[in-house]
C-alpha positions, 0 to 999 in steps of 0.5 A, a space after each residue: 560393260 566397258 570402262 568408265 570414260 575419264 571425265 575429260 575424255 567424257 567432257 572433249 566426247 560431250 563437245 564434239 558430240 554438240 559440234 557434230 551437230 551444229 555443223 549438221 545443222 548448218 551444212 544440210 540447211 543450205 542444201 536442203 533449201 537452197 535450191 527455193 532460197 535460189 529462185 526466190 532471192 537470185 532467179 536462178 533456175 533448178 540447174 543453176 542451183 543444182 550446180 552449186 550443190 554439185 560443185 559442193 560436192 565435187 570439192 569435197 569429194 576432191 579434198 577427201 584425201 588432202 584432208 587426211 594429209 593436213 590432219 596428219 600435219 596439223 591435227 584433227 581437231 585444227 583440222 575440223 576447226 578450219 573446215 568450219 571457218 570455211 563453211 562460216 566464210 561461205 555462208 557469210 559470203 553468200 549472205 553479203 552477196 545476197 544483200 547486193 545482188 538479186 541476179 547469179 553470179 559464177 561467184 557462187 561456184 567458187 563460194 560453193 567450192 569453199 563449202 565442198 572444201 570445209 566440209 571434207 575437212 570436216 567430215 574426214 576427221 570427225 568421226 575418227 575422232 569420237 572413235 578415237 576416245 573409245 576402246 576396240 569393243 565399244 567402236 560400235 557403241 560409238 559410232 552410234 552415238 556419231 550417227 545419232 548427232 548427225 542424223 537428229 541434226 539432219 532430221 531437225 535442220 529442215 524444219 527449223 530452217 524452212 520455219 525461217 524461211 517461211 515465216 522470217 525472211 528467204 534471206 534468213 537462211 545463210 546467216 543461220 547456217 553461217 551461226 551454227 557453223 561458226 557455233 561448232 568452230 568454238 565448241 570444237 575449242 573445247 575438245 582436248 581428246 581424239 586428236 592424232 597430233 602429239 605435240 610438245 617439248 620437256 624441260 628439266 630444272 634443278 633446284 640449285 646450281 651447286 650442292 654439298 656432300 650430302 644434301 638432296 638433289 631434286 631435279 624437276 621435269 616439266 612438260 609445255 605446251 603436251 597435246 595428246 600425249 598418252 606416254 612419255 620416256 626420257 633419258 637421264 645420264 648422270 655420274 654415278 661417283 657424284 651421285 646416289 640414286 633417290 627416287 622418282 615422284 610423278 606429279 601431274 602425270 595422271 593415271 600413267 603408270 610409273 614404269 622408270 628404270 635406273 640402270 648402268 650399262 656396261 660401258 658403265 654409264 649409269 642412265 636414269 629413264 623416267 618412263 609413263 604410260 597409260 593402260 587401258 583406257 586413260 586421258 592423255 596429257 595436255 597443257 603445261 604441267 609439272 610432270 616428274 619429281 627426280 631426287 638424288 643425294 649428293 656423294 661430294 660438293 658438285 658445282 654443277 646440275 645432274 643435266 649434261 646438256 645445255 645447262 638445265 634444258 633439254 627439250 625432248 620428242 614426246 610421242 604416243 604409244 
């Protein structure tokens, strides 16, 4: 059995899970109907529909390795988010055109482009990112749980869809699939985890600006605006004839193991490295929060902070390990 997944990963797994399947459901809708929904409500024929859905398909196939590119710029998730917008701007546009025109109009091809376009943004990514919560050994568990997502939204959306048609409206089709995809953009909002953008910056605040012979030092780093952020490191410089080394407290640094070191070199600089990583299978870090605690004690009156640079603040990388 493998480990237990921690309650948030658990809860980002649970939301893209759903999201899986309300974009399913709007997606294979259309394609599943569209060809009927097209000669009943603009008098296309069988090749005229079948166009769309193969531009649909040339657009995605076009935007497969584009998609990569842009998560690997912006994220997955953001990636997946905006790909959903796609499909909601399609399907809602359709439904406009819909309301106006009962005739095909080559706007169609650009609007299935669209489609294509969101749903490679889509599928490129998601999938990736349900694998990317799991250990090595349970990639297989895991992709089964993508596949039972998709595939039961794929089996229910002809039904539901085809029930609306029938007994609602030909035009029902477009707003129903527009809802869901819509849908899937804001239960995406809730995914924190199986993102590959690492993100944020750290500030390091002391308590005071002066300090006596013996009073403590507590310098507190904090990180703002962390997005996947499974360990972190930083280096510290401090004059060792002003101050004596205390300890180090995490904060809101998770299941992170401590692993800082407070060495001097041999050029005689003496370097404090708060240093924490996750092992195994933990949930990385996200947000603002307080993250380190460092203490030292003052050998003499000093008027100035431990931190050389900037005063007080020192923005740093953060990257995942």
């Amino acid at each position: 059995n493998g480990e237990a997944l921690p309650a948030d990963v658990k809860k980002s797994l649970g939301f893209l899970l759903a999201s899986i399947a309300l974009w399913f459901i709007g997606y294979n809708g259309v394609t599943t109907w569209f060809s009927v929904y097209a000669s009943a409500s603009w008098n296309m024929s069988l090749g005229q529909a079948n166009t769309c859905l193969t531009i649909a398909t040339a657009g995605a196939i076009v935007t497969y390795i584009p998609s990569g590119a842009v998560a690997s710029k912006i994220g997955r998730r953001k990636t997946i988010r905006l790909g959903t917008l796609l499909l909601t701007t399609a399907f809602a546009s359709a439904f406009g055109y819909t309301l106006i025109s009962d005739q095909f109009s080559p706007i169609l091809f650009v609007l299935f482009t669209l489609v294509g376009i969101g749903w490679a943004f889509i599928n490129v990514n998601s999938l990736p990112m349900v694998l990317e919560m799991c250990k090595g050994s349970e990639v297989g568990k895991f992709t089964g749980l993508y596949y039972t997502f998709s595939m039961s939204a794929q089996i229910a959306t002809p039904i539901v869809a085809g029930w609306l048609l029938e007994n609602i409206s030909y035009k029902a089709l477009f707003p129903y699939a527009a809802i869901f995809s819509l849908g899937s953009f804001f239960t995406m909002g809730f995914v924190k985890h199986g993102d590959n953008k690492v993100a944020g910056n750290i500030t390091i605040e002391a308590d005071e600006r002066r300090y006596k012979a013996g009073e403590e030092v507590v310098i507190t780093i904090s990180g703002h605006d962390l997005a996947n952020v499974n360990a972190f490191s930083l280096a510290l410089p401090y004059d060792a004839s002003e101050y004596d080394f205390i300890g180090i407290e995490p904060l809101e640094t998770g299941n992170m193991a401590n692993y800082s070191k407070n060495r001097m070199h041999s050029n005689g600089s003496t370097v404090l490295y708060p240093t924490f990583i996750n092992e195994g299978n933990q949930a990385t870090i996200n947000g603002d929060r307080e993250l380190v605690k460092v203490t030292l004690k003052a050998k003499k009156n000093v008027n100035y902070c431990v931190i050389q640079k900037d005063e007080n603040y020192v923005p740093a990388e953060l990257e995942r390990k």
